[in-house]
N, C-alpha and C positions, 0 to 999 in steps of 0.2 A: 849766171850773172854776166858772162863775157858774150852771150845771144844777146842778152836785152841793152849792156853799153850799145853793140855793133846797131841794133834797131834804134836806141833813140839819135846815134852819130848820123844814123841816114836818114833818120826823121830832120833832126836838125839842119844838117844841109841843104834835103829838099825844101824847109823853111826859109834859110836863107835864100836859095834859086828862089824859091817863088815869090821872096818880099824884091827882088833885085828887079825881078821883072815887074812887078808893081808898081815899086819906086820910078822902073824906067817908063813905063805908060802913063802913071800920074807927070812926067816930066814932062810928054809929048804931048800931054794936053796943055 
């Protein structure tokens, strides 16, 4: 159980990094 928390914590994050970076390319258009 405490493998799969730490895998969706890091899934998560890297979700968030990569909607951050999204966000900030849709900005610069």
């Amino acid at each position: 159980v405490s493998d799969c928390e730490e895998l969706v914590n890091e899934v998560n994050h890297t979700t968030e990094c990569v909607t951050d970076l999204l966000s900030f390319e849709w900005a610069e258009l």
